[in-house]
N, C-alpha and C positions, 0 to 999 in steps of 0.2 A: 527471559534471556534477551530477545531481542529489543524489549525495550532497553535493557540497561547497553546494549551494542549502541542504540540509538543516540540514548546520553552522552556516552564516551563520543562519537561521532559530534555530537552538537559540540562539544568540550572542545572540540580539538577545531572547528571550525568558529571559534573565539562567540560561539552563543550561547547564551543562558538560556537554561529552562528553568519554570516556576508550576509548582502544582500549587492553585489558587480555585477556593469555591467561585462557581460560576453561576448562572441561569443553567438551567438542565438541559436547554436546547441549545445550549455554546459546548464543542469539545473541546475546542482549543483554539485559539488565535497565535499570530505573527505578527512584527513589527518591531523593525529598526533592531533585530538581532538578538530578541528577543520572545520566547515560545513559553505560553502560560496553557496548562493543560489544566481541565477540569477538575480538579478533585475527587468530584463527587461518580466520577468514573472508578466502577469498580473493580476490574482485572487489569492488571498490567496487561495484559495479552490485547485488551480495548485500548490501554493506552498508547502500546509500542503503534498500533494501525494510527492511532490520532499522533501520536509526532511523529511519523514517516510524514504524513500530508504537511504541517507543520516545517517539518525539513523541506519539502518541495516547494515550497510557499518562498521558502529561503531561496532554494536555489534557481526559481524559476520564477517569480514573481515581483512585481514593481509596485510601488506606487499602495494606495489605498483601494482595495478591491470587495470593501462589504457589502455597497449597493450593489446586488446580485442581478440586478435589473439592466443594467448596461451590458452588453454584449461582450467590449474585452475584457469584462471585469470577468463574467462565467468562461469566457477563455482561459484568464490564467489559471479560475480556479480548477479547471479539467484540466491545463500542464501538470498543475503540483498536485492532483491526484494521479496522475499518469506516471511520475516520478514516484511517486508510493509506492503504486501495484509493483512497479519494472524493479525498484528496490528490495521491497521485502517477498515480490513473489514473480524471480527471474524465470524466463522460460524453462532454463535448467535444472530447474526447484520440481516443476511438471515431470521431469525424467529421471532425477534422485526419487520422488515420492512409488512413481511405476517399480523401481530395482527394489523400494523398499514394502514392496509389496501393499502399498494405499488401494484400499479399493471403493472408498467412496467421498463424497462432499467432508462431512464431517471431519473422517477422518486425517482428509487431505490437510483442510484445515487446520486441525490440532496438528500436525504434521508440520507445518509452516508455523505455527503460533501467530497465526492471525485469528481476525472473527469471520463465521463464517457469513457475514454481511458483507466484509473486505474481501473476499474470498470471490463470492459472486460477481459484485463490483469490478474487481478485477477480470473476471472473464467478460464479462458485458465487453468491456475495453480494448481486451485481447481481441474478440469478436469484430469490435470494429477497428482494429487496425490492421489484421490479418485475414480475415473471414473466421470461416469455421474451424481451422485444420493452418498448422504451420510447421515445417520443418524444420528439425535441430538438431543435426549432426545425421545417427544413423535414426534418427526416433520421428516420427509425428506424432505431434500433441494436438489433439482433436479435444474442441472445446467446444462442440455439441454434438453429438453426447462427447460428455468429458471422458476423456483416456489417453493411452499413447500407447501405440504401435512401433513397434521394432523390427525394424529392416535385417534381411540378411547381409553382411558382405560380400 
């Protein structure tokens, strides 16, 4: 599901996507409004994680960024993964998944329809933009150990 949200999203933001075999260690590239995911990826649920990043790339990124070897170039590519995580796994995703009774990694993840490598990645991120623990609304979402806490009113 969320990849096909994703599609429609590229749709409507005037880009094409192509699923095209690749090298097995390419998931997906960007350029000029244009997003070619791997084929030989096999869950939609890997693919929806590979054009989130793909989409961020778009909306956050300039220029020709493959030499990972330059410094703003692993800059942008940590915006358009940071636009990923904050996309497909908003803080308030952390507090829908608590109500709906998630009680582990795994879980969480099928929960969200990501992989649970996007899932991790994600919190590393959250981690260092917040620490360990960030408030949202009446909840704190503590991302190590993962959970969320519920305030009284």
């Amino acid at each position: 599901m969320v990849y096909e949200t994703l599609l429609r999203e590229a749709f409507h933001n005037n880009l094409e996507v192509y699923e095209r075999p690749m090298k097995l260690r390419i998931k997906g590239l960007y350029a000029d409004d244009i997003i070619w995911i791997n084929k030989h990826i096999q869950t939609r649920i890997e693919k929806g994680c590979i054009l989130a990043e793909e989409l961020g790339h778009h909306f956050t990124s300039a220029g020709d960024i493959l030499d990972q070897e330059k410094v703003e170039n692993r800059k942008q590519e940590l915006r358009a993964r940071a636009w990923a995580y904050e996309k497909l796994i908003p803080l308030s995703s952390f507090v829908q998944a608590h109500k709906q009774g998630i009680r582990n990694r795994y879980e969480l993840a099928d929960f969200l329809c990501v992989t649970e490598e996007f899932l991790e990645s994600a919190l590393e991120r959250y981690i260092e933009k917040f620490g360990i623990k960030v408030t949202v609304g009446h909840h704190t979402i503590c991302f190590e150990p993962l959970g969320v806490l519920e305030m009284f009113e």
